[in-house]
BAFI-3210 file (N, C-alpha, C; in Angstrom, 3 decimals, decimal comma, padded with zeros to 6 digits):
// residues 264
n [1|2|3|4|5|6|7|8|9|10|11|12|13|14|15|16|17|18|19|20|21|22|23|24|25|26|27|28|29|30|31|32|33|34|35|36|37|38|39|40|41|42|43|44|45|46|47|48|49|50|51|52|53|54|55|56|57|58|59|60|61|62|63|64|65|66|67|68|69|70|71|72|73|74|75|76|77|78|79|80|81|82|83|84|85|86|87|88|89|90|91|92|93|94|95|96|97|98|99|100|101|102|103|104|105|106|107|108|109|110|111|112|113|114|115|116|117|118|119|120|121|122|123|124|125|126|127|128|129|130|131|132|133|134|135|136|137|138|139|140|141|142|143|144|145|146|147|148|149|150|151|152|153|154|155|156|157|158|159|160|161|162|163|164|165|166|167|168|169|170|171|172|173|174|175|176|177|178|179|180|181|182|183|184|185|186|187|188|189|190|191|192|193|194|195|196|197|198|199|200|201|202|203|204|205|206|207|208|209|210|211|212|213|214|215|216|217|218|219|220|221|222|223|224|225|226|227|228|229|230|231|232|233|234|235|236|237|238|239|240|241|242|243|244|245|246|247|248|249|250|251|252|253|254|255|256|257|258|259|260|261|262|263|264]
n.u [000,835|000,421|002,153|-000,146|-001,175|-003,254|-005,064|-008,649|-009,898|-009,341|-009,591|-010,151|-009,553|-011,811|-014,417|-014,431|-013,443|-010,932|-007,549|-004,435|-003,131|-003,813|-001,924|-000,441|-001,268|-001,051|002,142|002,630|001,490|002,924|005,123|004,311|004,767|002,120|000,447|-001,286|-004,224|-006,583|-009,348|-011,944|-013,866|-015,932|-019,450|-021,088|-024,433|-027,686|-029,243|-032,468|-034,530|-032,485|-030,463|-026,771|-024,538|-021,746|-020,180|-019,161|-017,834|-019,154|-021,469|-020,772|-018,124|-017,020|-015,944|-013,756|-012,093|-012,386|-010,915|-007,766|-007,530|-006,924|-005,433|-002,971|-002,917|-001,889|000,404|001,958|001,943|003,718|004,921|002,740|-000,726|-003,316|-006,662|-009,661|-012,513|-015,940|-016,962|-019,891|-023,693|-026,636|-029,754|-032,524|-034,325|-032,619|-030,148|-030,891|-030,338|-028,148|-026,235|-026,374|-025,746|-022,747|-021,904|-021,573|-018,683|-015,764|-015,564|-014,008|-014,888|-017,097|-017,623|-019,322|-020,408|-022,152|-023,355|-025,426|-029,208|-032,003|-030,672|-029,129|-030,061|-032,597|-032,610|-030,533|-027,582|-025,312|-023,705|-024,046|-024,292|-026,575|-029,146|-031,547|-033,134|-034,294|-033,232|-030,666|-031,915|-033,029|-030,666|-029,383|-031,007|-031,043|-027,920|-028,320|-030,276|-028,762|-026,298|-027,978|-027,876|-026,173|-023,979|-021,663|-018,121|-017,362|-018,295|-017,498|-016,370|-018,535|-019,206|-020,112|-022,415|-023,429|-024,462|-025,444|-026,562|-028,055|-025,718|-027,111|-029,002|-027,823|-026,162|-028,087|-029,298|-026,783|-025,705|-026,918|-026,040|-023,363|-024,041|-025,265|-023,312|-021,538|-022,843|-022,783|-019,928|-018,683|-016,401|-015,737|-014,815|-012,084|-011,374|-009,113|-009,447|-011,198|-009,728|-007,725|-008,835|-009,621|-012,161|-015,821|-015,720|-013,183|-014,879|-014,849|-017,146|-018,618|-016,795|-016,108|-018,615|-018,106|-016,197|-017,526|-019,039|-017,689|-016,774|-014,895|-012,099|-011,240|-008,593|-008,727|-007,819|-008,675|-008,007|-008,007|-005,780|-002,822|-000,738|-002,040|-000,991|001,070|000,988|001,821|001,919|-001,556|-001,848|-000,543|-002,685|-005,117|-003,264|-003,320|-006,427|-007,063|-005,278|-006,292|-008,840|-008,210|-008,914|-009,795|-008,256|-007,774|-005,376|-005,846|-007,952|-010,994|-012,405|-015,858|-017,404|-019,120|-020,340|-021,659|-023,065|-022,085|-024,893|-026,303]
n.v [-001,188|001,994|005,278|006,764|010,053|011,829|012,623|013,090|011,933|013,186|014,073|015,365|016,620|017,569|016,090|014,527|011,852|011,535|011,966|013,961|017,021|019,461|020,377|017,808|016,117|017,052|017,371|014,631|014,032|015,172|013,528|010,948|010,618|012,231|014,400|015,870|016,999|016,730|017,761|016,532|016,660|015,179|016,494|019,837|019,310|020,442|019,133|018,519|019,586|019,900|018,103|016,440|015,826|013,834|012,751|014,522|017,732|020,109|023,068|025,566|025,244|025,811|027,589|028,142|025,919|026,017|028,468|027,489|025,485|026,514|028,547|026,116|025,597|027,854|028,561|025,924|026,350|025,771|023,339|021,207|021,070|022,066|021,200|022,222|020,484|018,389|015,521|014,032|013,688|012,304|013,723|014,379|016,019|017,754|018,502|020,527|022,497|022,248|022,455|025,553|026,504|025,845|027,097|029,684|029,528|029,281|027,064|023,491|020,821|018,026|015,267|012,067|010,280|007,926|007,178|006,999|005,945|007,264|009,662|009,845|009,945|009,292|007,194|004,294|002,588|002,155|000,446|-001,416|-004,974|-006,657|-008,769|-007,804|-007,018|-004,845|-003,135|-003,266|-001,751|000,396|001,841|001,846|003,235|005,831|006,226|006,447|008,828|010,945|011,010|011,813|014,618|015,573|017,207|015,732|014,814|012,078|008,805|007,638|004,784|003,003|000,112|000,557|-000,274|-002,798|-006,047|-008,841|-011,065|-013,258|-013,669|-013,330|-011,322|-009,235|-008,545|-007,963|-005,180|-004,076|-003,223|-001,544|000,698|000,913|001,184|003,180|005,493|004,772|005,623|008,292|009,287|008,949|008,070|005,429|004,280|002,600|001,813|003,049|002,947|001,292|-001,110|-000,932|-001,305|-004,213|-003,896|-004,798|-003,666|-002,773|-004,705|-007,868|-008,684|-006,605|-004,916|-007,099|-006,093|-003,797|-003,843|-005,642|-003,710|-001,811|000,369|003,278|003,273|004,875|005,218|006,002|007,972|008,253|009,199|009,212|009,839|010,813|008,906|006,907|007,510|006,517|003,860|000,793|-001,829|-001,373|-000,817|-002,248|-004,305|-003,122|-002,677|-005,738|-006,327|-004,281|-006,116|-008,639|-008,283|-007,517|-003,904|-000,730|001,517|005,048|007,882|010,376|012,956|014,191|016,795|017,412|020,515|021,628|024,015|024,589|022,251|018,819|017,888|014,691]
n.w [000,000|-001,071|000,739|003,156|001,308|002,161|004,799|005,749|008,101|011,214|014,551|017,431|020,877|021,557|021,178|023,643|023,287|022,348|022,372|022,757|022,112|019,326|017,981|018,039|016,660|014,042|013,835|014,070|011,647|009,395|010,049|009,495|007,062|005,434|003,070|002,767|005,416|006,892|009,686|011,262|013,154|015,423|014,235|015,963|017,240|017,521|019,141|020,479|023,967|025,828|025,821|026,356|024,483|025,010|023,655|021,851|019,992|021,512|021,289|021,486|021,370|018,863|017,990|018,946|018,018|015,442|014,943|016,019|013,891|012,159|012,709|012,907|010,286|009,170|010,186|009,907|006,992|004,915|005,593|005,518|004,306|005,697|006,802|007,404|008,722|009,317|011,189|010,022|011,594|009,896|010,449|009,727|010,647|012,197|010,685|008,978|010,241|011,790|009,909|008,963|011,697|011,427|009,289|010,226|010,646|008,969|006,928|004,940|004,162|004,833|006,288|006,235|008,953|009,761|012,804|014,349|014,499|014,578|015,757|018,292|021,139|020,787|018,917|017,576|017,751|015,735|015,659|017,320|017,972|016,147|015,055|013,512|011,041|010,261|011,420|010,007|007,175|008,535|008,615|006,002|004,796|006,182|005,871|003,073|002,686|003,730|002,040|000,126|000,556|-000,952|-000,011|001,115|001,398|001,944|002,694|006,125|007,446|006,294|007,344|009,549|010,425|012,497|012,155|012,297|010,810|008,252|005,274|002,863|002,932|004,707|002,424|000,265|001,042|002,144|-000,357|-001,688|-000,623|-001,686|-004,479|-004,894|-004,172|-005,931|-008,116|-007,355|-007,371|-004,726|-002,438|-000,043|002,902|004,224|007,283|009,601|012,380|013,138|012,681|014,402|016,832|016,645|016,188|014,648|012,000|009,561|006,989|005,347|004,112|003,361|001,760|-000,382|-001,806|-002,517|-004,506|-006,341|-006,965|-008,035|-006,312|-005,778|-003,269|000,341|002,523|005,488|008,761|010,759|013,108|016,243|018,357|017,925|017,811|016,268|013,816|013,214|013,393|012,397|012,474|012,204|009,677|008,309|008,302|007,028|004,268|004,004|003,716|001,352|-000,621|-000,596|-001,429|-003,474|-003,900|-005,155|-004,583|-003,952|-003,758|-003,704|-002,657|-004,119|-002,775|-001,970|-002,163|000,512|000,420|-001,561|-003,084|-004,480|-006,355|-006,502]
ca.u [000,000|001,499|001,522|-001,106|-000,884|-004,436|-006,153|-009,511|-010,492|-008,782|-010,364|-009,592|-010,249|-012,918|-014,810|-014,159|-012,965|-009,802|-006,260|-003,866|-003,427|-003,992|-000,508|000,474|-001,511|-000,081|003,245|002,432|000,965|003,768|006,032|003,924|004,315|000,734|000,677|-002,796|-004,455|-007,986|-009,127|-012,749|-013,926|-017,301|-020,075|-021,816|-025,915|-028,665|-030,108|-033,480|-034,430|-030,905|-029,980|-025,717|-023,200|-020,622|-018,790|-018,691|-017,808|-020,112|-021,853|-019,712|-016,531|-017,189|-014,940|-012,241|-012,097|-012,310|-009,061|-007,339|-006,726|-006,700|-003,502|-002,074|-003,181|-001,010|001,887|002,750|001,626|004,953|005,316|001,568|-001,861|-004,283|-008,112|-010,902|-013,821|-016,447|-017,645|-021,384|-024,736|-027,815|-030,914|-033,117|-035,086|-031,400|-029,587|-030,864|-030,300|-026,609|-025,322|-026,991|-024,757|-021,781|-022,131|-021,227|-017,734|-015,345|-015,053|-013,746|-015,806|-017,771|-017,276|-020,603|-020,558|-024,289|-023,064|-027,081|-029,996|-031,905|-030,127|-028,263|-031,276|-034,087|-032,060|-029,607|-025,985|-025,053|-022,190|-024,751|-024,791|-027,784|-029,685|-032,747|-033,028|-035,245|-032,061|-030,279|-032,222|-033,146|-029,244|-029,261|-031,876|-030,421|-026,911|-028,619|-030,926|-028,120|-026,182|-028,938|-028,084|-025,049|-022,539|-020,240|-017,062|-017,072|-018,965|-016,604|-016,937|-019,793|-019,687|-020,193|-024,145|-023,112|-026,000|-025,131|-027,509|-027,921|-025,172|-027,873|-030,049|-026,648|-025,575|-029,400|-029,270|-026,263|-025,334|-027,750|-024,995|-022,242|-024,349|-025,428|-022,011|-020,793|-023,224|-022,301|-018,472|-018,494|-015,497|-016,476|-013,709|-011,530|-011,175|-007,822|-009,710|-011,659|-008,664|-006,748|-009,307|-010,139|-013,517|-016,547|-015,084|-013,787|-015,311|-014,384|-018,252|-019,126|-015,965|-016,451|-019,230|-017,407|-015,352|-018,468|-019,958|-016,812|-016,489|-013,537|-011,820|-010,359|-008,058|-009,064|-007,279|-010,203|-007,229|-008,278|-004,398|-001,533|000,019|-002,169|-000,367|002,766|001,243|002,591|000,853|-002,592|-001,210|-000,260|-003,840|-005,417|-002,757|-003,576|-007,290|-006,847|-004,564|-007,076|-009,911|-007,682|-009,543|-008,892|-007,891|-007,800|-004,837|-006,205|-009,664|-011,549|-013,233|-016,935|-017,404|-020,762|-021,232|-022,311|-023,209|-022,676|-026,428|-026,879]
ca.v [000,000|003,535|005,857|007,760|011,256|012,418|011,758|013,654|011,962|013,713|014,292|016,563|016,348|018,578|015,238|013,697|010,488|011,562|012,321|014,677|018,008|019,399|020,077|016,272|015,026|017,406|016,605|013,346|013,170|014,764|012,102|009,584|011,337|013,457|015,876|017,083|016,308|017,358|017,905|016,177|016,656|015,365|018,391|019,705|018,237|021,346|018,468|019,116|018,863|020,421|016,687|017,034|014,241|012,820|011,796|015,623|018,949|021,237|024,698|026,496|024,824|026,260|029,175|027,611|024,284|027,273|029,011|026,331|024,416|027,815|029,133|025,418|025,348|029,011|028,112|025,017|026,364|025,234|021,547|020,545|021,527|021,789|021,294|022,171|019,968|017,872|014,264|014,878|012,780|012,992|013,350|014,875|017,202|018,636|018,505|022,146|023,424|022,270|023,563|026,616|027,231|025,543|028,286|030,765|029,502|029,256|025,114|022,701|020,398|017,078|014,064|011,670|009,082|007,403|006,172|006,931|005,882|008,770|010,447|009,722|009,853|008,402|006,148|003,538|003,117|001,431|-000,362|-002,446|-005,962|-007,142|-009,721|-007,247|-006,690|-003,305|-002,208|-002,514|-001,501|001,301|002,313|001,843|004,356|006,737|006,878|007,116|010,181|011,682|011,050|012,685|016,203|016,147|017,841|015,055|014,511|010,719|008,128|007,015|003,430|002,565|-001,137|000,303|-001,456|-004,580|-006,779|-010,075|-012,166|-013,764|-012,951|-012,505|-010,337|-008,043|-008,171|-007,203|-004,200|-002,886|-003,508|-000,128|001,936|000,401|001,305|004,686|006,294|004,606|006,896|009,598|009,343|008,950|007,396|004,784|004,314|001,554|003,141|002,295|002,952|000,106|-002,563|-000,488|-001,772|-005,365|-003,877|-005,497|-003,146|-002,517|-006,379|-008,545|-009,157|-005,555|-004,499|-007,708|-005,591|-002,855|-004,721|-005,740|-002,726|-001,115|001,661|003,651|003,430|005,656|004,679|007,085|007,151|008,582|009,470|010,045|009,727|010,786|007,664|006,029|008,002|005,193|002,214|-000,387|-003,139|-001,346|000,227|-003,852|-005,321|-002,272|-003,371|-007,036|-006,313|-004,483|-006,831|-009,839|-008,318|-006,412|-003,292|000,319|002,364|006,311|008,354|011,898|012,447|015,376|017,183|018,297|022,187|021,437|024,976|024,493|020,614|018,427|017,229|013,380]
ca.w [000,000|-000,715|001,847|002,772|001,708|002,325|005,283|006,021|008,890|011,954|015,698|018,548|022,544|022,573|021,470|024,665|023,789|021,758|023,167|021,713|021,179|018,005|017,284|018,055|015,540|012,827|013,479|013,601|010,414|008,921|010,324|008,937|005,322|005,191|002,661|003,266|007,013|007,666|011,143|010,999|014,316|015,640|014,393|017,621|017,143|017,871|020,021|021,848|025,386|026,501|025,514|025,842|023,682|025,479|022,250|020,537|020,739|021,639|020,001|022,066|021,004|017,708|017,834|019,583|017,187|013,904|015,347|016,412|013,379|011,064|013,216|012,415|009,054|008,801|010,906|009,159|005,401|004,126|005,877|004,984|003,781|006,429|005,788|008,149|008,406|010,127|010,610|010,401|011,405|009,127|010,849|008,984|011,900|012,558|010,159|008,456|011,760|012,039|008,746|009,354|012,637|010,839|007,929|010,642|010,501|007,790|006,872|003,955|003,588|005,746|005,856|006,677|009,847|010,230|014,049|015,343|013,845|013,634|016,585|019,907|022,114|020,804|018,105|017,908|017,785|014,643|016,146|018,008|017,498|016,155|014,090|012,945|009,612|010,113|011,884|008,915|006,759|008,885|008,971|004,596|004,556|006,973|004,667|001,372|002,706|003,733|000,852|-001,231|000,637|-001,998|000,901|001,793|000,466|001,258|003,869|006,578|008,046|005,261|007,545|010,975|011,215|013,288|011,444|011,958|010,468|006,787|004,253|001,301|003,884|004,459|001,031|-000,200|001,994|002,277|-001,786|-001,992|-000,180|-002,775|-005,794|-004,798|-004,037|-007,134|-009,010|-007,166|-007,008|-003,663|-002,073|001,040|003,597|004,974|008,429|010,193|013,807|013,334|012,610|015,219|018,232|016,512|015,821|013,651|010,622|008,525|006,769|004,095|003,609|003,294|001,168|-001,096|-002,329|-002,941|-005,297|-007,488|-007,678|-008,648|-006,181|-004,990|-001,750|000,680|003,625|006,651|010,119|011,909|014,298|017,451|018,971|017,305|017,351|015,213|012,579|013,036|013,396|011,487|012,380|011,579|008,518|007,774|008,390|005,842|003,410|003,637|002,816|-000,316|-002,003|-000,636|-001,810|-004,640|-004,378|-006,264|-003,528|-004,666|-002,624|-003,915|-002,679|-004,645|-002,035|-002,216|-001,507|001,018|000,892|-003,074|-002,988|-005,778|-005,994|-007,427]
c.u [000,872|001,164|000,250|-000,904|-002,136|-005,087|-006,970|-010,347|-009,492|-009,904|-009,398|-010,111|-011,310|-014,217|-015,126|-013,757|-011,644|-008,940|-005,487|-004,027|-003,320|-002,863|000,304|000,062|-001,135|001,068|003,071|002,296|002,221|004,867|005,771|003,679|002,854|001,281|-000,672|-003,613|-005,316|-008,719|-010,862|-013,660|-015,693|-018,591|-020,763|-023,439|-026,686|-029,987|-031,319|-033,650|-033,382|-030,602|-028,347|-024,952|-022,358|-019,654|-018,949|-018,470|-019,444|-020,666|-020,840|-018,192|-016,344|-015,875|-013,431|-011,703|-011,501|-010,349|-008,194|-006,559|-006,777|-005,491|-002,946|-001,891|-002,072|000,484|002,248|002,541|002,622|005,254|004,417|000,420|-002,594|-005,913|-008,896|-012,237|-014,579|-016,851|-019,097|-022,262|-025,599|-028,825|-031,233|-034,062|-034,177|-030,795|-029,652|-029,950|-028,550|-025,640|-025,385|-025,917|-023,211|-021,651|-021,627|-019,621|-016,986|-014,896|-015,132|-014,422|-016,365|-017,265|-018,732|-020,295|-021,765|-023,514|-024,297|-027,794|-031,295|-031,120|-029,587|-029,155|-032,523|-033,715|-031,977|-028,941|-025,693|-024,159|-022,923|-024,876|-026,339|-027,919|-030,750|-032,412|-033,850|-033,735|-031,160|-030,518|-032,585|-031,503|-029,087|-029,657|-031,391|-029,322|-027,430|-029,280|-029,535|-027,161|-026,284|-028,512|-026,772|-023,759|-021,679|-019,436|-016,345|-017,702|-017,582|-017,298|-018,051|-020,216|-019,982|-021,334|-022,902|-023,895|-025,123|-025,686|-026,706|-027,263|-026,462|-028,752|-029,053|-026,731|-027,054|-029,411|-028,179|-025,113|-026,076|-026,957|-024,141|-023,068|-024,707|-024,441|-021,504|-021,269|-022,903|-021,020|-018,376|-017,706|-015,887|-014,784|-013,260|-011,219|-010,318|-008,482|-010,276|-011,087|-007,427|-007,499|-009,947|-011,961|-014,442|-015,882|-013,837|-014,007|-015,282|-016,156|-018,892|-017,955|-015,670|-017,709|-018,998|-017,075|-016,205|-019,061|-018,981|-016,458|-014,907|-013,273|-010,995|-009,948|-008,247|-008,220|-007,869|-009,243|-007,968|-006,626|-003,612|-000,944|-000,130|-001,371|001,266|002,359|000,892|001,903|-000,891|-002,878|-001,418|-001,617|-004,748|-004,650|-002,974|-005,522|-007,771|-006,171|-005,330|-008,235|-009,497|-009,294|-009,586|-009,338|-007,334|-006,680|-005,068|-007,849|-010,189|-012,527|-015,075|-017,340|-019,310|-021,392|-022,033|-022,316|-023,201|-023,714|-025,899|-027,385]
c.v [001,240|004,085|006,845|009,195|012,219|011,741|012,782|013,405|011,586|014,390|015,193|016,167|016,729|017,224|014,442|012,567|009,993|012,130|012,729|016,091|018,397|019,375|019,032|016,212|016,084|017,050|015,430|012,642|013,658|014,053|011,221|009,822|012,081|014,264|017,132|016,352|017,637|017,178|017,814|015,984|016,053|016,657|018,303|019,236|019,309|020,182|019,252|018,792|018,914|018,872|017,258|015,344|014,092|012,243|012,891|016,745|019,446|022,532|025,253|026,249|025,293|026,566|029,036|026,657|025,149|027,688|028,251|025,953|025,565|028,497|027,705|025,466|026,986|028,778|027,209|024,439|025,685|024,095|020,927|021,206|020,850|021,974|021,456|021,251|019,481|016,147|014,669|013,563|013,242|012,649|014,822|016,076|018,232|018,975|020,297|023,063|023,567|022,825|025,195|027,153|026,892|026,612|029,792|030,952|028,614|027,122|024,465|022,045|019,328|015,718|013,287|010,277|008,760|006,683|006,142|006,678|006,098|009,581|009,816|009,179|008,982|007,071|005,153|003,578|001,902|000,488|-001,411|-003,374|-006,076|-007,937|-009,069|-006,495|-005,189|-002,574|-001,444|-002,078|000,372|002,355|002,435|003,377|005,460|007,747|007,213|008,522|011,475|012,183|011,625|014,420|016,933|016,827|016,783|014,518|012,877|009,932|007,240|005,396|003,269|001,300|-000,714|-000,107|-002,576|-005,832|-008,452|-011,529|-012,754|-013,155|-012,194|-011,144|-008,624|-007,444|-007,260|-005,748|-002,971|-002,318|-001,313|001,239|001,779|001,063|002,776|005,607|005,626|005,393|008,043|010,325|009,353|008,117|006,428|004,272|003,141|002,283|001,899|002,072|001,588|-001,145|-002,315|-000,834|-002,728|-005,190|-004,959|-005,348|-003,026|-004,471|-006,757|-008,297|-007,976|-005,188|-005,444|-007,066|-004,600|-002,994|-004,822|-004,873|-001,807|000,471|001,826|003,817|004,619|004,977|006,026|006,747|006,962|008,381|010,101|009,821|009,966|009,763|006,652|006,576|007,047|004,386|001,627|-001,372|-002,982|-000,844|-001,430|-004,427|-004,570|-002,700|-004,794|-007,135|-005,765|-005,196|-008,388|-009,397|-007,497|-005,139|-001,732|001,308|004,202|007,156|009,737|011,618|013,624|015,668|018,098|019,624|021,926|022,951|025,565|022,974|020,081|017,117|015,802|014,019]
c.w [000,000|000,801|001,855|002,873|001,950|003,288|005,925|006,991|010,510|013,553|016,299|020,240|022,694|021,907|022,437|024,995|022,448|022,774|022,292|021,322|019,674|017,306|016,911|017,034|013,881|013,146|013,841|012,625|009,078|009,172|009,537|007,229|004,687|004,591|002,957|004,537|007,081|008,423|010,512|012,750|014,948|015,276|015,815|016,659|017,757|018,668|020,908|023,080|026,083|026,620|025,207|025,370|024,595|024,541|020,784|021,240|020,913|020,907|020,263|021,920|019,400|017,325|018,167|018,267|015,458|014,192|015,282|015,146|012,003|011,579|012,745|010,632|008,352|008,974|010,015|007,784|004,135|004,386|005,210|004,799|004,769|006,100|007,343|007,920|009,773|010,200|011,189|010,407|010,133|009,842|010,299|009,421|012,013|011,765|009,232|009,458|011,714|010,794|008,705|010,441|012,269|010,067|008,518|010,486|009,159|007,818|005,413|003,280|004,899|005,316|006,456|007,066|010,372|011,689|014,497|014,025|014,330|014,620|017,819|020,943|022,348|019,721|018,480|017,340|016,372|014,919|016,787|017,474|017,291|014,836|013,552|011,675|009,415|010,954|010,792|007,917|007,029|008,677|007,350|004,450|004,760|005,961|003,479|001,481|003,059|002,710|-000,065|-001,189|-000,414|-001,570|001,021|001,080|000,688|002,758|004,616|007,255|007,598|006,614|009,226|011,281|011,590|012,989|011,024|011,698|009,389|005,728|003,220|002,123|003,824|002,884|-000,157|-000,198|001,526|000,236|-002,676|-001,934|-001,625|-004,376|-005,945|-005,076|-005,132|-007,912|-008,681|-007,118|-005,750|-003,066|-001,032|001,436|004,023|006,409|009,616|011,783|014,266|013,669|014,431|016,983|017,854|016,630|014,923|011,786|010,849|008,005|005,625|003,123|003,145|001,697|-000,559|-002,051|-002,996|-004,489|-006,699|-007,871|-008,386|-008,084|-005,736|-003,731|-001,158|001,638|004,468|007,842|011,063|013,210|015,490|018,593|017,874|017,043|016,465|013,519|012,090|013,547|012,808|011,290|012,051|010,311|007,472|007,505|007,301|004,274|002,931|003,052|002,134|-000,935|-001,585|-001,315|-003,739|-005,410|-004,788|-005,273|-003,847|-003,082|-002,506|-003,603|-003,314|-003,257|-002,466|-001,306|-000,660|001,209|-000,892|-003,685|-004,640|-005,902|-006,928|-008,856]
res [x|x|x|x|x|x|x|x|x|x|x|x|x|x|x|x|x|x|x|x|x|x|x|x|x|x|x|x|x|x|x|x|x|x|x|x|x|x|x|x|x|x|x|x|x|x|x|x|x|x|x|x|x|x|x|x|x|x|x|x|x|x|x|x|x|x|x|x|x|x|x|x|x|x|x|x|x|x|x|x|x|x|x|x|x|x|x|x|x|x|x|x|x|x|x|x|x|x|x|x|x|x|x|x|x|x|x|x|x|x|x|x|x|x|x|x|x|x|x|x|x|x|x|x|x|x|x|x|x|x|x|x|x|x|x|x|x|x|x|x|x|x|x|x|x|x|x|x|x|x|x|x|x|x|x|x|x|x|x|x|x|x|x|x|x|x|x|x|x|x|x|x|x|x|x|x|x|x|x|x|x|x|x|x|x|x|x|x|x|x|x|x|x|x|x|x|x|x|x|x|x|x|x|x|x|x|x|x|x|x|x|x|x|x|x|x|x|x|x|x|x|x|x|x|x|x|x|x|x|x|x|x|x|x|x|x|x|x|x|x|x|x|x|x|x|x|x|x|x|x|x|x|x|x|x|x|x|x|x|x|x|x|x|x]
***
């Protein structure tokens, strides 16, 4: 596998369940050869019911989170190309709402993680094991509507449903994601975080689809530690399933401008 010189999916503390200041994980990533490293941070969620996350920033981290990685992105204009962004839900109640207060500050582009299905609160967590086929189906749906809003410049962890039933049931299902984002150019991620805590993803059985439908991949680090930016051994297990599944791995990603979407 080359190296990676693009990786667009980058965290921060003010998540709460990353480590690292922001500076580590730029020089980190140019250590690990990054030429471009975009800081993808949980978006905050205009949740109702003073409902607060536990696993994002906040509204109020806005301003801080903006600065922040716009002084790095100045400071170290000549080592690497820094990108502002977000990893964003889609729920469809909020979702106006949150671009809307996003729009106040200057940002790159999104990136789109379905982890709830439809939200945090009243949802469920996609990562959840389960055998219900309305789960995943419910979780198909979810990504393709979001999908449709034409902002995101590529779906991270496509395999994070946990749906462990009947291959053909999966493959029915989630074959919908794979064919969609192939019409749309939409990249779908191998995501190093996953291999890097012996997660469900990233999955042969999911990525095998990939394959047939003919989309393009990205490798993500979805760093939440600096360190994952040098390791080897999860760098190794990413490498071993593209050349098992031999599948056409893209190291430039074209970014979509979400503040002029390119519609389906």
């Amino acid at each position: 596998m080359k190296t990676i010189t693009t990786n667009l999916h980058t965290h921060t503390e003010r998540c709460n369940h990353a480590v690292g200041a922001d500076r580590d994980f730029v020089e980190a990533a140019i250590e690990a050869g990054v030429k471009i490293l975009g800081f993808s941070d949980h978006v905050p969620m205009p949740y109702r019911n003073h409902f607060q996350s536990h696993i994002r920033m906040r509204v109020n981290e806005l301003p801080d989170y903006t600065s922040s990685i716009l002084s790095l992105k100045e400071e170290y204009r000549d080592r690497i190309e820094i990108l502002l962004g977000y990893e964003a839900e889609y729920d469809p109640d909020l979702f106006p709402e949150m671009l809307k207060e996003l729009s106040q500050y200057p940002f790159d582009y999104l990136i789109f993680g379905a982890h709830f299905v439809d939200n945090e609160y009243t949802g469920f967590y996609s990562g959840t094991e389960t055998d219900e086929e309305a789960h995943l189906a419910a979780y198909v749906e979810n990504v393709l509507a979001g999908l449709s809003t034409g902002v995101f410049t590529y779906l991270a962890h496509p395999d994070l449903i946990h749906y462990n039933g009947p291959d053909d049931i999966y493959e029915e299902h989630m074959r919908r994601i794979c064919l969609a984002t192939k019409e749309q150019g939409i990249p779908l991620e191998i995501n190093l975080n996953g291999f890097l805590y012996d997660r469900h993803y990233p999955c042969d059985r999911f990525f095998r689809l990939t394959k047939e439908c003919g989309n393009t991949i990205v490798v993500g680090y979805d760093a939440h530690n600096p360190a994952l930016f040098s390791d080897a051994e999860t760098l190794k297990k990413a490498e071993a399933l593209i050349k098992r599944l031999d599948l056409s791995v893209t190291y430039e990603i074209p970014i979509i401008d979400p503040h002029h979407p390119k519609l389906p």
